[in-house]
N, C-alpha and C positions, 0 to 999 in steps of 0.2 A: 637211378634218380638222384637229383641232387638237392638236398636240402635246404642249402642255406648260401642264396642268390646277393646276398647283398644287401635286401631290401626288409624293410622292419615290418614284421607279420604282427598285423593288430590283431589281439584277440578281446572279439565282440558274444563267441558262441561257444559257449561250455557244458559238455556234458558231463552227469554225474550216476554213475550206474552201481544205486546199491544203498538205502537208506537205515541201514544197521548202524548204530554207535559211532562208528568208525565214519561211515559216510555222513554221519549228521557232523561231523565233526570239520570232516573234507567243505561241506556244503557252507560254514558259517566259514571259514576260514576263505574260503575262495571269495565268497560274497565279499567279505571285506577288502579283499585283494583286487577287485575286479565289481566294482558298485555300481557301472554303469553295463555291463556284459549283459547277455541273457541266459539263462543258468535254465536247463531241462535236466532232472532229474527220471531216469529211468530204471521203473522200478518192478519187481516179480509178479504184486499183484495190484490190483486198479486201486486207485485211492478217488475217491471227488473232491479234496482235499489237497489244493499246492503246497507243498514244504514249505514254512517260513525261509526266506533266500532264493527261494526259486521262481522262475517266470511259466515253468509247465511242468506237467507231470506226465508220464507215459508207461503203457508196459510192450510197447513196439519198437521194436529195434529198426526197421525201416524207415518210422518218423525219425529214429534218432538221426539215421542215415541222412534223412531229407532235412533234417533241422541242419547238417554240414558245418558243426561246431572244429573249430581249429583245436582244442585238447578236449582231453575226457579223461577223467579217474574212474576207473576200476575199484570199486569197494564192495563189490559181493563177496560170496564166499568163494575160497579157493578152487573149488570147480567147476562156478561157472565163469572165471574169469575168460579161456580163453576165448570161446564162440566169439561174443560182444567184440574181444580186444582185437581176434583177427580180422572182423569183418571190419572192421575201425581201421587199421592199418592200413586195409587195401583199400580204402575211402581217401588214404591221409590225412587222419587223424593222429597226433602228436597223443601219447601214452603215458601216463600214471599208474601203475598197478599194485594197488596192496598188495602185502606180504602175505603168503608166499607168493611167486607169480605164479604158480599153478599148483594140483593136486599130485599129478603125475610129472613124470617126464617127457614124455609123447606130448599130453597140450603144451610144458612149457616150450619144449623144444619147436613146435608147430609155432606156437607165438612168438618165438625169438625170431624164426626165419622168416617170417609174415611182417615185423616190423624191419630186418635189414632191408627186403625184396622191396617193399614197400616208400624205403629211406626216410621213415616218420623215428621221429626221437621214442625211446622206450625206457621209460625209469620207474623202476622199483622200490616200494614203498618201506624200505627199513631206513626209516628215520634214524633210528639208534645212531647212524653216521653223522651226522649233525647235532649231534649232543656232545655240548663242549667239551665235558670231563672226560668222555671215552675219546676223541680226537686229541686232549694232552696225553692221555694213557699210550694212544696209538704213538703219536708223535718223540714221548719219552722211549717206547720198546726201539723204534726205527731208527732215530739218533744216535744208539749203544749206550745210553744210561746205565745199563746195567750189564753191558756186552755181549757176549754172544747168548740167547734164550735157549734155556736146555730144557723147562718145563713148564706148562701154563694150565691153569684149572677153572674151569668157568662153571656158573652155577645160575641160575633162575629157577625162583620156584614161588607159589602164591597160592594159599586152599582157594579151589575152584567156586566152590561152596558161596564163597565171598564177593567172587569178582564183580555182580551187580545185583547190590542188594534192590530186592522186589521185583524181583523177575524170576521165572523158573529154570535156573539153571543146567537142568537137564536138559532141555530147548535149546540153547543157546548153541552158537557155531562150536566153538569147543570141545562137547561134551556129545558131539555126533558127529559121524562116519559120513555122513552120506553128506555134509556139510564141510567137511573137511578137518574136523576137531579132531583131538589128542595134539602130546603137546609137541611133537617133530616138527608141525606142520604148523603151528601156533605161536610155539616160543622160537621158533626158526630165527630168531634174532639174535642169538647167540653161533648160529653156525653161519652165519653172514660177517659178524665182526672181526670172528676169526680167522676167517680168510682172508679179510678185508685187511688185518694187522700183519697175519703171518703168512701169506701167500696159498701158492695149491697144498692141495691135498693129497699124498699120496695113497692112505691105504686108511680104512676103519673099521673098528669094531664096536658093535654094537650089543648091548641090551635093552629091552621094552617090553612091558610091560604094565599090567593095573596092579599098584600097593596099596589104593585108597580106599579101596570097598565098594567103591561108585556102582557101581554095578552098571558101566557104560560100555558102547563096542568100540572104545578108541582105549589107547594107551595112554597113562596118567603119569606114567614114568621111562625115563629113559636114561640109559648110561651110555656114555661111549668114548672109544678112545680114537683120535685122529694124530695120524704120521705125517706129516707137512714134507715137502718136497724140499727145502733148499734150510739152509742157515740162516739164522735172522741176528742181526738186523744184514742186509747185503752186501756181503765182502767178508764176513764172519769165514771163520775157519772151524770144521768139527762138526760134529751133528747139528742134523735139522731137528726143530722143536717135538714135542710129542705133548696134545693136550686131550686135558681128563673134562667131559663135561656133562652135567648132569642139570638134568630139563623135566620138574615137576609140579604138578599139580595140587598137591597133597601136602605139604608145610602148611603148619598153622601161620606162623611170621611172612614176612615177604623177605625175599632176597633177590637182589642182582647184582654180579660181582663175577670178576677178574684178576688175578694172581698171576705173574708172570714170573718165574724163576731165571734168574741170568748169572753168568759165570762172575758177575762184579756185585749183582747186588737182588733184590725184587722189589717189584712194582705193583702197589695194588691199587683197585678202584674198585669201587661201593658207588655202583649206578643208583641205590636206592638213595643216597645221602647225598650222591654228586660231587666224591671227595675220590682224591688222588694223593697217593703219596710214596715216596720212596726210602727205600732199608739198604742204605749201605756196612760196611763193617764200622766198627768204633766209629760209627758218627749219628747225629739224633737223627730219625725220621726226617724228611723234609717233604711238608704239605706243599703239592705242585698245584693243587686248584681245588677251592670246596667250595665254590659259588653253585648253589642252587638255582635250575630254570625253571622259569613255566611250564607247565604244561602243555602248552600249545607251541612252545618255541621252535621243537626240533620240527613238528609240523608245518610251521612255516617259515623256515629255513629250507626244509625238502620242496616245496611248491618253487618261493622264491628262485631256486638250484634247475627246478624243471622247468620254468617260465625264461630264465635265460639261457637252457641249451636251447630250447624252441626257435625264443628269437635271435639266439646269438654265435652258439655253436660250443658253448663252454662246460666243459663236462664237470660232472658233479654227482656225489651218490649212486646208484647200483643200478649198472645196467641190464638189460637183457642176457648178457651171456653169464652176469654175477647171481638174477636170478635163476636162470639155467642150474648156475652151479650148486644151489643150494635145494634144489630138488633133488640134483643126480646125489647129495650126498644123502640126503633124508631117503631115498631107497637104496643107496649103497648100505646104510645104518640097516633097512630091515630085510635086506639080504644075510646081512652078516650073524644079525638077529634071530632068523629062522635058522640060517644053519650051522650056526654057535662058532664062528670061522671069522678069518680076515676077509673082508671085499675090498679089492684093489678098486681104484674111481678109475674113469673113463681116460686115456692116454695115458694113466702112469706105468712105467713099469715097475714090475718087482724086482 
């Protein structure tokens, strides 16, 4: 099937599947984007009550089917992304899907194939890629600012406790199994960038874990270390990078942050602050960007990104095989995890 004939695909019919945080977020954001559209939100249970932004509500996926919207965002929880997203794709419907794109591997991998067979656009929801400071961080490692990368340490971590005050956090997608919480599968945004920067993956090892007390059935903590496949930045000579990274729940403070070790110099960035800056030898620091965004920015920069592959064929942000990829490592991690070993990922050799 072929996409993208020439002719400019108006979109008048938007679906939004998933009225959690995340989707009320998707929902204001589109509306502004699209003010004249008509917006059906499809939701798990019945409301008598439209969204502000929306023109209908539903908990049937066959009306969504017959409502025949040209995109739809995916914003439930990681589990039940695929069903909705496959049966979307063989409709041809064009794909958004929050992060992660799925729980397992089997759905994402069923959804990856369901949108090529399909030939509807599939893009995944790690904004993180459109956040300026981390595209100059990428852009500085790929360059050779600091030459060839021999070590990188990444980190996110924020007390769960916190994350939405007046609500019962034990409820919340996160902090449940059956919903897809713990944080592999949460804070997945960190094993998306780094591939995103430093390419495949060859081999990982994992630790996971509860250090919180929480008394939850997901994992609050996770360690793990990833072997990347080639040299960086490309044409490097010597080893391929090896990164240390660690994804929790349980810090009183917030952090998100990035350390790059390179044979000339390191690179860091402080996603919390939005500040970039580089360590060479005998020379000061030099601040490459500490301009603060919105809130909302790298969100609608990802929409924007997915509204012109639709209409136009231009890629951008994380496709279906980059969310593939970041499942197969989140169960590569808790292979390695149960049996205290390396897990080689999927086509690497050892």
């Amino acid at each position: 099937m072929t996409l993208f004939s020439g002719a400019k695909i108006v979109i008048d019919r938007i679906l939004l599947a998933g009225l959690g945080s995340i989707g009320m977020r998707h929902l204001r954001l589109v509306r502004d984007s699209f003010p004249k559209a008509r917006i059906m939100v499809l939701r798990h249970s019945q409301s008598h009550e439209v969204p502000a932004g929306a023109d209908y509500c539903t908990t049937s996926l066959d009306e969504c089917l017959a409502f025949a919207p040209q995109i739809a965002i995916i914003a439930t929880p990681a589990p039940f992304h695929a069903a909705p997203a496959i049966a979307l794709a063989r409709a041809g419907v064009h794909l958004l899907v929050e992060k992660p794109m799925a729980a397992t591997v089997c759905d994402a991998s069923a959804l990856a194939h369901a949108a090529e067979a399909a030939g509807v656009v599939l893009q995944i929801g790690y904004n993180l890629r459109f956040l300026e400071s981390l595209m100059v961080f990428r852009t500085a490692v790929l360059s050779g600012q600091i030459g060839r990368v021999a070590s990188v340490r990444a980190e996110v971590g924020q007390y769960l406790p916190d994350w939405r005050q007046g609500a019962d956090w034990r409820q919340a997608v996160s902090a449940r199994a059956v919903l897809g919480g713990g944080v592999l599968l949460e804070l997945s945004h960190e094993l998306d960038f780094l591939r995103w920067i430093l390419g495949e993956i060859r081999t990982v090892r994992g630790w996971v874990g509860q250090q919180g007390g929480f008394g939850l059935d997901v994992e609050d903590t996770a360690h793990a270390v990833l072997e990347f496949a080639q040299p960086v930045p490309q044409g490097a000579s010597g080893a391929a990078p090896v990164a240390a990274v660690t994804l929790d729940f349980i810090r009183r403070d917030t952090v998100r942050s990035c350390v790059a070790i390179g044979e000339a110099g390191t690179l860091f960035w402080d996603g919390v602050a939005s500040e970039v800056w580089l360590r060479l030898p005998d020379a000061a620091d030099r601040v490459l960007h500490d301009t603060k965004a919105s809130c909302d920015a790298t969100y609608i920069a990802q929409l924007d990104a997915f509204v012109t592959k639709v209409e136009r064929g231009a890629s951008a942000g994380a496709d279906g095989a980059d969310g593939l990829a970041v499942v197969e490592i989140i169960a590569a991690l808790k292979r390695s995890a149960a049996q205290c070993g390396i897990a080689v990922m999927p086509g690497a050799t050892e």
